[in-house]
N, C-alpha and C positions, 0 to 999 in steps of 0.2 A: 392555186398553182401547184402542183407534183414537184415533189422534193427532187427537181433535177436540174441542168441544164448550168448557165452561167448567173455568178450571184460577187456583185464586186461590191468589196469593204467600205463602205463613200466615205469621202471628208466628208469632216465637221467643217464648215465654214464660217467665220467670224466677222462682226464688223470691225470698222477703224479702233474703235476703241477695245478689240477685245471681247465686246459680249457677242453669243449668240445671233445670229440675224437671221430667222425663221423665214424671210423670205426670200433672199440668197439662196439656205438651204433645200428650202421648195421650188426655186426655180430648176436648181441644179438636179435633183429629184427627177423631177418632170424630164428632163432633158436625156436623164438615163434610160429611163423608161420609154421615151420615144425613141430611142436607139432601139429597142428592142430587147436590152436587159433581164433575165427572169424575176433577179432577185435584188433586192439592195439589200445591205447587209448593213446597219444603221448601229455606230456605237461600237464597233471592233478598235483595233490596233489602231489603225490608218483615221477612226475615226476620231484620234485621242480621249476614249474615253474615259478613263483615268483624271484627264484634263476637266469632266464638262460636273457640275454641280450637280446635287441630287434636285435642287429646286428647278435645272435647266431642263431637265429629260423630258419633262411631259410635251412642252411648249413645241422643244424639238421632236417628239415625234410626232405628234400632231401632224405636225407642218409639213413635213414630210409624208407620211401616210397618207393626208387626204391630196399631196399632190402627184402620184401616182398614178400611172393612167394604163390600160389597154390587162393584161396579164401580171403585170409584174405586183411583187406582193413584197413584202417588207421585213426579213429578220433582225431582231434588235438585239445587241449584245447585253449579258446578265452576269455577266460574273462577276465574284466578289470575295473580300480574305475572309467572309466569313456567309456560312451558309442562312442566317437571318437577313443577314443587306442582301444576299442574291436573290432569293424568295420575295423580298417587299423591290427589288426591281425588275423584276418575272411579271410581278400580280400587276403592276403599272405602265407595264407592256403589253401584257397582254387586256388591261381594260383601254389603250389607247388604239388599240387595233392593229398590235404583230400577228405576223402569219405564224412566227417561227421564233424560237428562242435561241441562243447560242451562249456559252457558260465557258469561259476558261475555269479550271479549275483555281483553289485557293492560291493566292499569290503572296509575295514575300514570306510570310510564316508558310511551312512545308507540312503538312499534315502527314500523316500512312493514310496510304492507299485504300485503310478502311475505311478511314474516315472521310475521302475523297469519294471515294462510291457511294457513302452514307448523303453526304452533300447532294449528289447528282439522284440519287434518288428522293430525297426528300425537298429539294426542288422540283422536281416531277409532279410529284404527290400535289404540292401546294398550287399550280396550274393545270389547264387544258390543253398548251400547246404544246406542240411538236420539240422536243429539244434535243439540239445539239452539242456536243462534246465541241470543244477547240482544245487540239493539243500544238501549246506554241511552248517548246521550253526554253528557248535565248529568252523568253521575256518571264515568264512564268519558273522558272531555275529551276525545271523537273519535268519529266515526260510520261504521259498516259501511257501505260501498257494497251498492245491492241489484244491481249486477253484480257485487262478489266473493262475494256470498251465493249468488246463483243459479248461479254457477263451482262453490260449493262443493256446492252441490246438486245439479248435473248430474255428478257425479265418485261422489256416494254419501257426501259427508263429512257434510252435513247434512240430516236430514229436515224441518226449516223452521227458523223466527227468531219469538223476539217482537221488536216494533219497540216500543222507549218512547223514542220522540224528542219526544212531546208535539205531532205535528201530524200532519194529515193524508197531505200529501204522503209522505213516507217508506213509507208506509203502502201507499198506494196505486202507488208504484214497485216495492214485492217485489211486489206481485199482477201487475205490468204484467209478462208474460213469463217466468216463474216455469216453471221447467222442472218436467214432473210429477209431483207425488205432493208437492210442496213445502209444507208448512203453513205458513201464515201466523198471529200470532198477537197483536192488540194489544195492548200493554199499559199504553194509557190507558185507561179505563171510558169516558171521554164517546165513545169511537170505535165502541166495541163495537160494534154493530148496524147501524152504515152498513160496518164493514168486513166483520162478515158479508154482510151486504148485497149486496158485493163481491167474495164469493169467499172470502173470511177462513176458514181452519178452525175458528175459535173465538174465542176472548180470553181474557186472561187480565186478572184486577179484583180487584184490594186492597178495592175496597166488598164483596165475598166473603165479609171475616172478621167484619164485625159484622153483614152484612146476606146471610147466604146465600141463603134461599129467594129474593129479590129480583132477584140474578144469576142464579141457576141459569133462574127462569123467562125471565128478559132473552134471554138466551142462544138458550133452546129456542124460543122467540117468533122469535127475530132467524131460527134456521137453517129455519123452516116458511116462512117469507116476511114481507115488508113490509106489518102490519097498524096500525089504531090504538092497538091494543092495545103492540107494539111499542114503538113511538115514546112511548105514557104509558111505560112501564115504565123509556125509557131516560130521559125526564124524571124521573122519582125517580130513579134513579140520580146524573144530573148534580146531582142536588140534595144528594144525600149525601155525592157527590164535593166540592162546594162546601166543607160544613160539616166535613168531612176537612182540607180546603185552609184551616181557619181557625186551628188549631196548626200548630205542628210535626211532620215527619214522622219515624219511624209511630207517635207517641207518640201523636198525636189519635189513630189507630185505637185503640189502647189504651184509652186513658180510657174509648172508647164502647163498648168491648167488656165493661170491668169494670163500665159503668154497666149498659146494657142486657142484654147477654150473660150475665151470672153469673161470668166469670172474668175473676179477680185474674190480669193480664199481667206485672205486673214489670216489674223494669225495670236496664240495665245501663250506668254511666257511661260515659260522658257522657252517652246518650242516657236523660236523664232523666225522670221523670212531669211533667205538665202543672203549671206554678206554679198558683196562684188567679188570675192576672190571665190567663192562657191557657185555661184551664178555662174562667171565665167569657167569654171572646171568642168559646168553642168552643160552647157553650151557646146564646148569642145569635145565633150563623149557624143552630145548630139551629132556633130558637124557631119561626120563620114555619114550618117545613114538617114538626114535630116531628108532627103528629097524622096528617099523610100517609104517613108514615114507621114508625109507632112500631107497627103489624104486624107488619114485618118485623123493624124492628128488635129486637123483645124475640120473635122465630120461631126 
């Protein structure tokens, strides 16, 4: 699949008690992927990987990977506070069958920048696939320069970046100058379609896992050109982005997925299911825009 187009971050999804449920996750897989999905992005933020065991990852990407179906192809998250655990979760992603690798840089301990390039390369090095940069700094407590990304891009260590800095500007600094063949990748939803707009290879939207058809269309609107059609599409989106924005994260994706969606998400301490007073907060952001919504959302 061509490093383009729409690629959403999936839940991890859990049984009653907590572990893994490989078939859960494969079913909901499957279900992205018949939406029409380019990419699932397996192991990111939203997929709490942080949360999932080094003994879990194989089982789940398995499970995941061979349930995939038509084009869509599978990047798996790799990053790690230290550039040995990133490398031996690279090399087992890629013998489990990822398309694509994806690397926040070192987390909690802060490294220099050289030594962050040094990572990203010598991750490179140690696999075949394709990788990309994630620059998230609310989570990560530091941000990619888009001149050490574009360094790394012009050397062949990266084939793009998503940017989730939560603003424009960042966004629009990897496209400024972006040596070629560079993807670019957002990963807020309200960006999507002005950064296509802009050169953007695609996006990548957490609104994706309860509202697929919705994004996939966003997406394909966004890379035809700047219509009205567009711009409505990326207003419901900002709109679902909102009532997202009204729990806790990705536990509100959750709730709405088991409400609407048909799947029971689960859930792994700490990151717990929505109390009654969250649920109903999450409800009420819904209310006003629920009847504009609720195509997609039960699609």
């Amino acid at each position: 699949m061509p490093l383009e187009g729409l690629a959403v971050p999936v839940l991890t999804l859990f049984a009653g008690d907590g572990s893994i449920d490989p078939g859960r996750n494969a079913a909901f897989a499957r279900r992205l992927s018949e939406r029409g999905v380019d990419h699932l992005f397996l192991l990111g933020s939203m997929g709490e990987f942080p949360s999932i065991e080094p003994r879990e990852r194989g089982r789940l990407l398995e499970s995941v990977i061979e349930s995939v179906t038509g084009r869509t192809d599978v990047w798996v998250g790799c990053g790690a506070p230290t550039t040995r655990r990133a490398i031996e979760l690279a090399e087992e992603a890629e013998s489990r069958g990822a398309a694509v690798l994806v690397a926040v840089p070192p987390y909690y301990l802060h490294p220099p920048l050289a030594s962050v390039a040094r990572y990203y390369r010598e991750l490179r090095a140690a696999v075949g696939l394709p990788l990309l940069a994630y620059d998230i700094p609310s989570l990560v407590g530091y941000s990619l320069p888009a001149a050490l990304l574009h360094q790394l891009g012009s050397e062949g260590v990266l084939v793009g970046a998503k940017e989730t800095a939560g603003a424009w500007a960042p966004v629009e600094a990897l496209l400024t100058g972006r040596p070629p063949g560079f993807g670019v990748f957002p990963g807020d939803d309200a960006l999507a379609s002005r950064a296509i707009g802009a050169g953007a290879a695609g996006a990548v939207m957490g609104t994706g896992n309860v509202a697929p058809a919705l994004t996939v269309e966003l997406v394909r609107a966004a890379r035809a050109g700047p219509t009205p059609r567009t711009a409505e599409l990326q207003g419901l989106v900002d709109e679902l982005a909102r009532v997202l924005a009204a729990g806790p994260f990705p536990a509100t994706a959750k709730f709405l997925l088991g409400r609407f969606g048909g799947f029971e998400a689960g859930s792994r301490s700490p990151i717990d299911p929505l109390t009654e007073e969250e649920a109903r907060a999450v409800l009420a952001a819904l209310a006003p825009v629920e009847t504009r919504l609720a195509g997609y959302l039960r699609g």
